[in-house]
C-alpha positions as CSV (number, residue, x, y, z in Angstrom):
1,X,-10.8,25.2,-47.5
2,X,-14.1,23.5,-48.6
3,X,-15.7,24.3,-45.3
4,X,-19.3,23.1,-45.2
5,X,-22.2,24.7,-43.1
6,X,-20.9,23.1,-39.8
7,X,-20.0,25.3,-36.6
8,X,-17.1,22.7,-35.5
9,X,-13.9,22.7,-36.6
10,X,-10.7,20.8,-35.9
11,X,-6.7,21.4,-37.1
12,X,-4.3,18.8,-37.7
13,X,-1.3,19.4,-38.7
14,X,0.1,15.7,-38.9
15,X,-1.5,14.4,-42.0
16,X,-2.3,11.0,-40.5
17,X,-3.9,12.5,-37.7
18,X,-5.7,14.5,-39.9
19,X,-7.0,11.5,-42.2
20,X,-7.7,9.3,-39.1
21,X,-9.9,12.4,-37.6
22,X,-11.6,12.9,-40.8
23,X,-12.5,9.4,-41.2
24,X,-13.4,9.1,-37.5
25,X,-16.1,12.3,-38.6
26,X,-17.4,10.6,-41.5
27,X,-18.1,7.0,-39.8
28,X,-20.0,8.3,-36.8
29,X,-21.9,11.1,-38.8
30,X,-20.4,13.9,-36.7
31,X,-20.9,17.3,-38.2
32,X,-16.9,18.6,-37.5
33,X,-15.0,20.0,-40.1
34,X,-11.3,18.7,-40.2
35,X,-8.7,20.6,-41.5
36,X,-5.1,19.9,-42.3
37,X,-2.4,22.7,-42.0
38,X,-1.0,24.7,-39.3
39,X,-3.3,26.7,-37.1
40,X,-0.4,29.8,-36.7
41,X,1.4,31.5,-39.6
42,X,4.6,29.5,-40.6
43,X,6.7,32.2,-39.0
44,X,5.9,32.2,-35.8
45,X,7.0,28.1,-35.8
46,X,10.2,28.3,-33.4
47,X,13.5,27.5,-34.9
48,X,15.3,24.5,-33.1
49,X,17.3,26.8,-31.2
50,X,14.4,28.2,-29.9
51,X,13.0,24.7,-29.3
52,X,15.9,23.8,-27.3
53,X,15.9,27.1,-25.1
54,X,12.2,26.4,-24.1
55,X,12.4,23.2,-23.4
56,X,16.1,21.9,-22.3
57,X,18.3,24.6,-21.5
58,X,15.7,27.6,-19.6
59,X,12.5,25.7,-19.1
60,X,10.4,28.3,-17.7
61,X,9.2,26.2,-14.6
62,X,9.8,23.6,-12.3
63,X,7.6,20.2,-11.5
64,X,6.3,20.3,-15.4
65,X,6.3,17.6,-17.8
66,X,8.1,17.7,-21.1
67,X,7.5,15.0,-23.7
68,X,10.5,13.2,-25.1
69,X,14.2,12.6,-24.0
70,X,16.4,15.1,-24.2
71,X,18.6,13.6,-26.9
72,X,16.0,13.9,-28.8
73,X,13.2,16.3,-27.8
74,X,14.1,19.1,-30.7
75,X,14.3,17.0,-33.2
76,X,10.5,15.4,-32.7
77,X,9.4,18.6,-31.6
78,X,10.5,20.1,-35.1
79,X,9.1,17.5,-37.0
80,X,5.9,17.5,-35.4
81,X,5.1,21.0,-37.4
82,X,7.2,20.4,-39.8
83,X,5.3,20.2,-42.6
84,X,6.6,23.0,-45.4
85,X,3.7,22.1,-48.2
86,X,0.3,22.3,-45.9
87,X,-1.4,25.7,-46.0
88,X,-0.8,27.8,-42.5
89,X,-2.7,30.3,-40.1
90,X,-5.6,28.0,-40.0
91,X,-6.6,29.1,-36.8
92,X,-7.3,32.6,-37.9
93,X,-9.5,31.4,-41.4
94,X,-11.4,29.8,-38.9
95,X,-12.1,32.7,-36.8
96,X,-12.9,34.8,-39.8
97,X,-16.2,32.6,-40.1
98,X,-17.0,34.0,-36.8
99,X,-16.1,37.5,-37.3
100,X,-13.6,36.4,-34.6
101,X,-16.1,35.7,-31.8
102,X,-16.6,32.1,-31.5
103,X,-18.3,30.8,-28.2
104,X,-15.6,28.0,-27.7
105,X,-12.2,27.0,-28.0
106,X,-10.1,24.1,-26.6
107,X,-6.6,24.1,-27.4
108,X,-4.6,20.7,-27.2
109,X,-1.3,21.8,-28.9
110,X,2.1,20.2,-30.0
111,X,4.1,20.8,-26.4
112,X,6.4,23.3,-28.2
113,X,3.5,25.4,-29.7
114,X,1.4,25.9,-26.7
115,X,2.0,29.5,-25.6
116,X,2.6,30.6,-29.2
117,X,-0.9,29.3,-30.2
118,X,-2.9,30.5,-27.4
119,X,-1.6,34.2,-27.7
120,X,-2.3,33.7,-31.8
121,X,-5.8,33.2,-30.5
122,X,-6.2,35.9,-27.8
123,X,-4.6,38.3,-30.6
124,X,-7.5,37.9,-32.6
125,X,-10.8,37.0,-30.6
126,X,-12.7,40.2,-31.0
127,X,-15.5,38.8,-28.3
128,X,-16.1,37.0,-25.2
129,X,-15.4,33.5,-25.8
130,X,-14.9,29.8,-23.5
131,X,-11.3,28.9,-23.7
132,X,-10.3,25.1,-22.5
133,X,-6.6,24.3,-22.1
134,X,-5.8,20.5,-21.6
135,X,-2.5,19.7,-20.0
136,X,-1.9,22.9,-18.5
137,X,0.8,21.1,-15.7
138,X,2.5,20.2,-19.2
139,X,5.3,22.3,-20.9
140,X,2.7,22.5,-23.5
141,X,-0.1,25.0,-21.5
142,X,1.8,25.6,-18.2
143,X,2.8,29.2,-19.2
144,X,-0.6,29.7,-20.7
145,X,-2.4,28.6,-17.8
146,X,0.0,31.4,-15.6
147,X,-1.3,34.1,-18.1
148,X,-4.6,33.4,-17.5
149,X,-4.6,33.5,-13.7
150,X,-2.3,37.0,-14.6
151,X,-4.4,38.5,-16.9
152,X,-7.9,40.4,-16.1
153,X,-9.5,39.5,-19.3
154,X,-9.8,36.0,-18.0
155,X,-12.3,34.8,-15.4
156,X,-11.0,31.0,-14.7
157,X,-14.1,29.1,-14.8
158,X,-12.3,25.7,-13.4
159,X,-9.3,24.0,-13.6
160,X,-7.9,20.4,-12.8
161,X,-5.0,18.6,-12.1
162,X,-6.1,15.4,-13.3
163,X,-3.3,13.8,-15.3
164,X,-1.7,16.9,-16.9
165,X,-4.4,19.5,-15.6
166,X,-7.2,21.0,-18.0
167,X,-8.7,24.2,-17.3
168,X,-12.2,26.5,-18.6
169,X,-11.7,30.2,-18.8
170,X,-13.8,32.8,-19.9
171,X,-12.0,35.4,-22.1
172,X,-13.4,38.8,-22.5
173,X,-11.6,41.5,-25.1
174,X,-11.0,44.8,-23.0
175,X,-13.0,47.6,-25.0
176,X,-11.0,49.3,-28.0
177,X,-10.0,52.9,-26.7
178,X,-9.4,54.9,-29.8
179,X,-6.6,56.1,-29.7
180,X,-4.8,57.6,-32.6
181,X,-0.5,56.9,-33.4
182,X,-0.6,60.7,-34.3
183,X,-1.3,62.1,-31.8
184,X,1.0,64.5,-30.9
185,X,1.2,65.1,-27.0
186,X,0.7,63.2,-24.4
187,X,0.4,63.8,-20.7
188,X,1.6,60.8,-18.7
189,X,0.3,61.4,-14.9
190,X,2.6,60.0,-12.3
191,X,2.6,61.6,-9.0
192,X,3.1,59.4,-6.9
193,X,6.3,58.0,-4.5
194,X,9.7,57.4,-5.8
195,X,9.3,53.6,-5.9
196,X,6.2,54.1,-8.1
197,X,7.9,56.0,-10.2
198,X,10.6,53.4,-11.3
199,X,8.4,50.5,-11.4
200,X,5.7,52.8,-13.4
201,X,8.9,53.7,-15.7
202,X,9.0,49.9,-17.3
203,X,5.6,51.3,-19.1
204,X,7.6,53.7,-20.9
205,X,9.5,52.2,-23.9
206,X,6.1,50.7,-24.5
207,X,4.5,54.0,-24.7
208,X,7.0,55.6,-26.7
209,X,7.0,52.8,-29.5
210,X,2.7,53.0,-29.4
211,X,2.9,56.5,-29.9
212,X,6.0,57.4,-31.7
213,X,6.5,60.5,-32.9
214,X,4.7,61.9,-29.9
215,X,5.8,64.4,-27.3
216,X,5.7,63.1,-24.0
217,X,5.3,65.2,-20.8
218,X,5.7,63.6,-17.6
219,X,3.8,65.2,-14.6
220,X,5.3,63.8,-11.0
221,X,6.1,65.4,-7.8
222,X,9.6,67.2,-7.3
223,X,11.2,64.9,-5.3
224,X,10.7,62.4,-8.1
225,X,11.6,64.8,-10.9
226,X,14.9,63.5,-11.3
227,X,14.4,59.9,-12.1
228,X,12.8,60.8,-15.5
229,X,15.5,63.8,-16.6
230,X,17.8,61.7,-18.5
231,X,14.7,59.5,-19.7
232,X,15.0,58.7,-23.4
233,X,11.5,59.0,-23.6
234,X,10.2,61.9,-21.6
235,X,10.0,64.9,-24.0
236,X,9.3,67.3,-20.8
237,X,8.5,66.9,-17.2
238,X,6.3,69.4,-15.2
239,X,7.2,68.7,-11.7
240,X,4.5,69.8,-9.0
241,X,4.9,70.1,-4.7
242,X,4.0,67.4,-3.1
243,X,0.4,67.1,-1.5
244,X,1.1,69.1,1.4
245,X,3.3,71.6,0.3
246,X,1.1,74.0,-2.2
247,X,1.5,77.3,-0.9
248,X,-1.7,78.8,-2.5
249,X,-4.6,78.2,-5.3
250,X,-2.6,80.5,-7.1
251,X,0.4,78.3,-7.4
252,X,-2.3,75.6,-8.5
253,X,-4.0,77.0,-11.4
254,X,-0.2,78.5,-12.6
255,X,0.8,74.5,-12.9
256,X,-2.6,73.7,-14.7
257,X,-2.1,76.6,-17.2
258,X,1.7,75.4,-18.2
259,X,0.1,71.9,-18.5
260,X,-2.7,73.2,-20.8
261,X,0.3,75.1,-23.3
262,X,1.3,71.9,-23.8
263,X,-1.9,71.0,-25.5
264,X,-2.0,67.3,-24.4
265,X,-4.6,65.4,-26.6
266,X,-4.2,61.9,-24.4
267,X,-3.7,61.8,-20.7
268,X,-2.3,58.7,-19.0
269,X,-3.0,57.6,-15.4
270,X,-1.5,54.5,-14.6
271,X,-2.0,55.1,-11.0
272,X,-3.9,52.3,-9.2
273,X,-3.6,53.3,-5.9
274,X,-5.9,56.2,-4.8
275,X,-4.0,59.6,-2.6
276,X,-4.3,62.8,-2.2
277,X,-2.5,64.0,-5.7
278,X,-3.7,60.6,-8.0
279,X,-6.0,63.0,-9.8
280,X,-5.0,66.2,-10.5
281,X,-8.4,68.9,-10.5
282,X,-8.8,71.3,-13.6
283,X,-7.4,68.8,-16.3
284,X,-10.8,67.9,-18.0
285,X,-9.4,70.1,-21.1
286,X,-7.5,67.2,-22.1
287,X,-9.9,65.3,-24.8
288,X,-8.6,61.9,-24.0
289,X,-8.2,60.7,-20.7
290,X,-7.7,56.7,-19.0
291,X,-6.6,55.6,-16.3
292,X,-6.2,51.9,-14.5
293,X,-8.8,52.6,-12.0
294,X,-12.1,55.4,-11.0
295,X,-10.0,58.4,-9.1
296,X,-11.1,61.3,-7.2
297,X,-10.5,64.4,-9.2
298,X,-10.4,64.1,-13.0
299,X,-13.3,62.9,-15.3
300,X,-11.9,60.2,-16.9
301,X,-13.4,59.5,-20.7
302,X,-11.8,55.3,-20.0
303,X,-11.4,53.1,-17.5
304,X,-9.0,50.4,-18.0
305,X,-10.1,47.3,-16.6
306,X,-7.7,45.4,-14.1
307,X,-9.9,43.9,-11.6
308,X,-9.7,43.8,-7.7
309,X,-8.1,41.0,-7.0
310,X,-4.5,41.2,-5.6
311,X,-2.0,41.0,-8.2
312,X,1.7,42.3,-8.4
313,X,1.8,46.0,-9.3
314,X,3.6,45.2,-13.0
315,X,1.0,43.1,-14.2
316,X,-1.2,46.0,-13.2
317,X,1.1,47.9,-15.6
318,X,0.5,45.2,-17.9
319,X,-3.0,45.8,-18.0
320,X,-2.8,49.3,-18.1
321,X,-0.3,49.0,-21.3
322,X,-2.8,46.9,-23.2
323,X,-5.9,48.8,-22.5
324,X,-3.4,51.2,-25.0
325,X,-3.4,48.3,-27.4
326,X,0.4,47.2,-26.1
327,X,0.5,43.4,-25.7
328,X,3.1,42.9,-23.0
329,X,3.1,40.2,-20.6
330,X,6.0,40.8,-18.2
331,X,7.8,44.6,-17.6
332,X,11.4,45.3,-15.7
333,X,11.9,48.8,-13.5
334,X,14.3,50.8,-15.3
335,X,16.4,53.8,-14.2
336,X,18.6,56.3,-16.4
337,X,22.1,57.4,-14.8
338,X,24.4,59.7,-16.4
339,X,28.6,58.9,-17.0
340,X,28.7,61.6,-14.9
341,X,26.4,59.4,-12.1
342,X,29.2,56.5,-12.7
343,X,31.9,58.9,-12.2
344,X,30.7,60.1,-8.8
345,X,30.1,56.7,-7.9
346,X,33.8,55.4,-9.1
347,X,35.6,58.2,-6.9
348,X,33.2,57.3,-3.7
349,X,34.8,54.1,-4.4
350,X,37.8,54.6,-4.9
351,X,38.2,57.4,-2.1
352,X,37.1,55.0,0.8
353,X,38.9,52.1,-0.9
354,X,35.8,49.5,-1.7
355,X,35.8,46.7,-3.8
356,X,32.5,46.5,-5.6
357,X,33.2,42.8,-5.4
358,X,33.2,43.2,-1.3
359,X,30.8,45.8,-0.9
360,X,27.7,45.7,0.2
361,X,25.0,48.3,-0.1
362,X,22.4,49.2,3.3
363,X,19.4,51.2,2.8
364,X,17.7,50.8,6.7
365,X,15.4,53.6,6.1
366,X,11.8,53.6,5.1
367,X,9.3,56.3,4.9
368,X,7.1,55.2,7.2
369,X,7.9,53.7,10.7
370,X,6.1,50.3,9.7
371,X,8.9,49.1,7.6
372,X,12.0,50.4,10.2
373,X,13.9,47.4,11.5
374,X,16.8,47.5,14.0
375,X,19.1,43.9,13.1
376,X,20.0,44.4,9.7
377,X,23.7,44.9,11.2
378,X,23.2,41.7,13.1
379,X,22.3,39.8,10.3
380,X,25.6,41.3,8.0
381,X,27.9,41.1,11.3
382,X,29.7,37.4,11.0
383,X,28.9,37.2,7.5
384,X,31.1,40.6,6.7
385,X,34.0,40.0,9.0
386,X,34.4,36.7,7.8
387,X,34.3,37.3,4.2
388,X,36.0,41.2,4.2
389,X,32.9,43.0,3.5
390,X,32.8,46.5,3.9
391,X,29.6,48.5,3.8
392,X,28.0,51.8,2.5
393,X,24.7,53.3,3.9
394,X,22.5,54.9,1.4
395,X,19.3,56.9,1.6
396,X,17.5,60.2,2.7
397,X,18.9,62.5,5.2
398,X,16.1,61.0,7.6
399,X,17.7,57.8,7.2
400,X,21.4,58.7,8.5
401,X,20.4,57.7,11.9
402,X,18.8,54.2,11.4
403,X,21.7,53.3,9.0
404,X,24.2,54.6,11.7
405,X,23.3,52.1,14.5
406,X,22.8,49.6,11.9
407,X,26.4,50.0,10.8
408,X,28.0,50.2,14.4
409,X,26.0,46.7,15.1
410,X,27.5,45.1,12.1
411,X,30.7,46.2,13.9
412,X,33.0,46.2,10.6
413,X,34.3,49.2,8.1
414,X,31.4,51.1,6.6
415,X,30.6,54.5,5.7
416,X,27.4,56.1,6.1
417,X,26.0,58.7,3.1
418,X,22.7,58.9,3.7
419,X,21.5,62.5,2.5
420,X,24.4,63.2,0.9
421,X,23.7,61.9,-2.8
422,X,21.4,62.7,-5.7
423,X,18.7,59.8,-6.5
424,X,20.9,59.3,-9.8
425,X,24.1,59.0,-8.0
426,X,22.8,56.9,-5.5
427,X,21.6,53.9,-8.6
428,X,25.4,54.6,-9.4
429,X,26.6,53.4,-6.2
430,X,24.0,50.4,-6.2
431,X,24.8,49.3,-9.5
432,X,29.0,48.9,-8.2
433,X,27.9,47.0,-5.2
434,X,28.3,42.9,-5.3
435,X,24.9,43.4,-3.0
436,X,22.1,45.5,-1.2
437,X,20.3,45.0,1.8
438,X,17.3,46.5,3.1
439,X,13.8,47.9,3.8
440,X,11.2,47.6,0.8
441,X,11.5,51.0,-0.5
442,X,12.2,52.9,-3.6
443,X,16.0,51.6,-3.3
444,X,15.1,48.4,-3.5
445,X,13.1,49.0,-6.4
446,X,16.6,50.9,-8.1
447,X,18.8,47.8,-6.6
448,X,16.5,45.9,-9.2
449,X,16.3,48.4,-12.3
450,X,20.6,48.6,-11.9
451,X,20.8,45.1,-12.0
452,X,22.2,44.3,-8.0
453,X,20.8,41.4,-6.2
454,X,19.3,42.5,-3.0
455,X,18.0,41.0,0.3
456,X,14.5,42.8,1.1
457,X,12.6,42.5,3.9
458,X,9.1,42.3,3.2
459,X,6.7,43.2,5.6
460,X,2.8,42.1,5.5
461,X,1.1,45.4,4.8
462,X,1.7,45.3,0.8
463,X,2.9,41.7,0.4
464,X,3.3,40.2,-2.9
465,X,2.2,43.9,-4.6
466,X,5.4,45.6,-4.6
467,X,7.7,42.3,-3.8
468,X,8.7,40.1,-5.7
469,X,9.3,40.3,-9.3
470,X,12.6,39.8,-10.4
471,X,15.2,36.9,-9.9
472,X,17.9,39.4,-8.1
473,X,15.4,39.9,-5.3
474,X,15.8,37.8,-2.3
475,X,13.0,38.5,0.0
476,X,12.1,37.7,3.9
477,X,9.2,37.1,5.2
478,X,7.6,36.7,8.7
479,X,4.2,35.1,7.7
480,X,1.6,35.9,9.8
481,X,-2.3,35.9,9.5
482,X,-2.8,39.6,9.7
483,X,-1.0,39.8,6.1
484,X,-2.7,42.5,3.7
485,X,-3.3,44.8,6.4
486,X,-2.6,47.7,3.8
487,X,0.0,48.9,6.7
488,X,-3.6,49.5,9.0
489,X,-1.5,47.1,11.7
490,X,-4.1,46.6,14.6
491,X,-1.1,46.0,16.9
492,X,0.8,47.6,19.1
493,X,3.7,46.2,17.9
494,X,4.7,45.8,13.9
495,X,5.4,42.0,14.3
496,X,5.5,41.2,10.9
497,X,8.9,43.4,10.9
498,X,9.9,44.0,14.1
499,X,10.1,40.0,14.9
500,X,11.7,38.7,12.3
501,X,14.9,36.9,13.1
502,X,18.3,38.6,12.3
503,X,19.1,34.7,11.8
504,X,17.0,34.3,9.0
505,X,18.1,37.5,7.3
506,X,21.7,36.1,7.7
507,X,20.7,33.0,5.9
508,X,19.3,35.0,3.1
509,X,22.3,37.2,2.6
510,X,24.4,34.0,2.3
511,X,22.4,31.9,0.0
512,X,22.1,35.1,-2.2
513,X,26.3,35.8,-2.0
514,X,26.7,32.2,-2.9
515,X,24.7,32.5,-6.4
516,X,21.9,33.8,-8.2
517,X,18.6,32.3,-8.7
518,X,16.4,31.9,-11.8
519,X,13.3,32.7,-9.7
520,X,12.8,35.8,-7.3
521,X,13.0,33.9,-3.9
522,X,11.6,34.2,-0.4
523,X,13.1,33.2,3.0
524,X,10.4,32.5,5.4
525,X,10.8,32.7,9.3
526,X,9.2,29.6,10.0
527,X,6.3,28.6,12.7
528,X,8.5,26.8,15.5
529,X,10.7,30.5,15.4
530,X,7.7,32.3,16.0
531,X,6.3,32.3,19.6
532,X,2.7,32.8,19.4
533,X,1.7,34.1,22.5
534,X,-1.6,35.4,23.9
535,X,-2.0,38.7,22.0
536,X,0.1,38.0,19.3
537,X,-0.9,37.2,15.5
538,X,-0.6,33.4,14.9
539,X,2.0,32.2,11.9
540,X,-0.1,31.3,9.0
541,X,1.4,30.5,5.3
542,X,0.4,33.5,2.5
543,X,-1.2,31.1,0.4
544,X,-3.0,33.4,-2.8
545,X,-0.7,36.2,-2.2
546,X,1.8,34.9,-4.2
547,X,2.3,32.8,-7.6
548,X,3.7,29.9,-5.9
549,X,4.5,28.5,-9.4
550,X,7.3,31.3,-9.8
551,X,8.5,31.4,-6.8
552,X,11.1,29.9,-4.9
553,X,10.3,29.2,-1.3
554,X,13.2,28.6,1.5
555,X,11.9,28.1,5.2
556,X,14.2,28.8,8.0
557,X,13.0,26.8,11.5
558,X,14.8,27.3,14.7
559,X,15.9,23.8,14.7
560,X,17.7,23.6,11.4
561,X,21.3,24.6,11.1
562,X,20.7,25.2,6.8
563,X,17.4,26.2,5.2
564,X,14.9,23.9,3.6
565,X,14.0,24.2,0.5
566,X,10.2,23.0,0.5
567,X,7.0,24.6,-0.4
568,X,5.7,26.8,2.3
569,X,1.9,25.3,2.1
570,X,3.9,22.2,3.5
571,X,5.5,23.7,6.4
């Protein structure tokens, strides 16, 4: 490359640029080495379909700026790379000459190579390194800038929005776990709820592909047991009572001993939260052992770094999956159901005579008392007599009565099955359903993995953990300052449920019936609907617990007869 002795370097691609630079460097003595080529490897330049995707037809966010009309934004977005006779993967010689650990790199790329240049870089830096992105409110670092503020390896030193935004972020490499591709078994902990199993389930294809060829034996509770039996990539599960329900030490050490035949080499604890079966005693056989955060039980060999700030549960997985060497950057809840599962689900259908078209799934229930809410059949009254909804009631046997009242509220057909169906056959009826309303619980997690758009109501205890993440979910929100209370509610009264307006969940359900959304969305009871009286928490926006960039916010006020669409740190 004729590289001198200098530490600078800069890459043009555009040989103009690149002779101007040069020149520039020469005149004013300045000891910066230009070069002239692509920065990536030639094949990771997007195609012009791919151009046009990104940045016409499914830009990514709202409120950015994208260069060019769009007539003609592929075609000088093309050219501006294209370039077939200049040498490529520029970027990466130049790392070489610092064994990939550079102290500084600014990126100011072409607006259709941004995010494909910064995660070139982060694939290689092998050391903590100062990362500046200019124009990060521009197509061209937007999604980059969201990935730092996502991802625990950065520390976001400061950022502008001067012009197009610039921000300074520290990047440090998590450590390299050795893990070996052959290994043979692997013991993947998750015993935890049912909810945290099908959001923890996105991790698996992942794990499957990292370790392929590897047996893999899931150990979860028994109530959970079934979500992973028709799993494509569970080898074996080994399904234990649930915290309170071992009947003896006895019964203990018998499930360590058929966990230790298996002769697991790697053990995997995605868990973040910390309960009573997180860590499972008497495992410290196992010669390889992570997990996302420090436990209770288990002497862990690796911690993988996440970091404490509040961040949605899947980028949590995220982290988790590349402290395994997985880069991943967004994960979907999956769920495995049978033909059988459909079958069962077709002849409930058929039997009370819904139309999956005009059906609409309830799930009222929670498992704890926090999250119970008595207007759900308020909210779906007008809206299902009006448009010949019928309704069918889904949950645990616990929940029959909860969904019974709500169903004689909503005062139209339904038919209540709570207890009645398998966890399997229940996703079966949830995926035939035009819609499901409900409680944040593990259905609403299924309603997701299936595919069915779903109204959720999100309390403030674990806001913005769980809830949001995917387009189909609708969510509704009471915001009040008491937010991230980790369900501890110092009230006598569960406001941030109990309160919220059957109106606003009404509003919801219609706006979701009426089309889908590219964004998950929340409706938010706004401040002149809530009465703050003595005693009572005050309203107060949930600014930082939620990426406001990727979310869509709709505020309902008392003395609107539609909802507007504004953002909530404006209300």
């Amino acid at each position: 490359m004729g590289i001198d002795d200098a530490m600078f370097f800069t890459i043009e691609v555009n040989p103009q640029n690149y002779a101007r630079a040069k020149k520039y460097f020469e005149t004013n003595n300045i000891k910066v080495n230009a070069l002239n080529g692509l920065s990536v490897p030639r094949a990771m330049l997007p195609s012009r379909e791919e151009i046009s995707q990104k940045t016409i037809t499914d830009v990514d966010y709202d409120g950015i700026f994208v260069d060019h009309k769009e007539e003609n934004r592929v075609e000088l977005y093309y050219n501006e790379t294209n370039f077939p006779n200049l040498p490529d993967n520029l970027l990466y010689k130049c790392l070489r000459l610092f064994d990939f650990k550079p102290d500084f790199v600014l990126l100011d790329s072409g607006g259709h190579m941004g995010n494909i240049e910064f995660n070139h870089l982060i694939d290689n830096l092998q050391g903590e390194c100062y990362i500046a992105l200019d124009d990060i409110y521009h197509i061209k670092h937007h999604k980059s800038f969201r990935q730092i503020q996502s991802d625990s390896r950065f520390e976001l030193v400061t950022a502008s929005k001067e012009k197009f935004g610039f921000c300074i972020a520290k990047f440090t490499p998590r450590p390299t776990f050795f893990l070996k591709k052959d290994v043979e078994n692997i013991l993947w902990v998750r015993t935890d709820s049912i909810g945290d199993g099908i959001l923890s389930s996105s991790m698996l294809p992942y794990v499957r592909k990292r370790f392929d060829g590897a047996r893999i034996t899931v150990l979860c509770q028994e109530h959970v047991a079934e979500l992973y039996e028709f799993c494509p990539f569970i080898d074996r599960i080994i399904a234990v009572p649930s915290e309170h329900e071992w009947q003896s030490q006895g019964q203990y050490e018998s499930v360590i001993r058929t966990i230790q035949k298996t002769e697991p080499g790697i053990l995997l604890n995605s868990t973040y939260s910390v309960h009573g079966l997180s860590d499972i005693k008497g495992l410290e056989f196992v010669p390889k052992r992570l997990a996302l955060r420090h436990g209770m039980g288990v002497s862990y060999t690796d911690i993988i770094p996440t970091g404490k700030k509040l961040k949605p549960e899947l980028a949590r997985h995220c982290d988790f999956l590349r402290g395994i060497g997985v880069d991943v950057c967004s994960l979907e809840p999956e769920m495995w159901i049978t033909s059988s599962d459909k079958q069962f689900a077709d002849e409930i259908f058929k039997k009370y005579g819904f139309e999956p078209s005009r059906t609409i799934a309830l799930f009222a229930g929670a498992r704890t008392g926090h999250r119970l809410y008595e207007n759900y059949g308020r909210a779906l009254h007008d809206i299902c007599r009006k448009s010949g909804y019928t309704i069918v009631a889904l949950g645990a046997e616990d929940d029959y009565e909860i969904n019974q009242r709500n169903l004689e509220a909503a005062g139209i057909f339904g038919v209540n099955l709570s207890g009645q169906m398998t966890l399997r056959q229940t996703a079966a009826i949830l995926k035939c359903c035009r819609l499901a309303v409900g409680a944040e619980t593990a259905l609403a997690h299924i309603a997701c993995a299936v595919k069915t758009p779903n109204v959720i109501l999100l309390g403030g205890g674990h806001f913005g953990r769980f809830m949001p993440y995917s387009p189909l979910t609708t969510a509704v929100s009471l915001p009040l300052e008491c937010y991230g209370c980790d369900w501890q509610c110092r009230y006598d009264r569960v406001y941030c449920v109990w309160d919220v307006a059957a109106e606003v969940i009404s509003e919801a359900i219609r706006q979701r019936l009426s089309g889908p959304s590219t964004k998950p969305r929340v409706f938010v009871q706004g401040a002149s609907r809530w009465n703050a009286a003595p005693g009572r928490p005050r309203w107060k926006a949930f600014d930082g617990l939620l990426d406001m960039n990727n979310i869509e916010i709709i505020c309902v006020e008392s003395n609107r007869q539609k909802a507007g669409r504004q953002q909530l740190q404006k209300v």
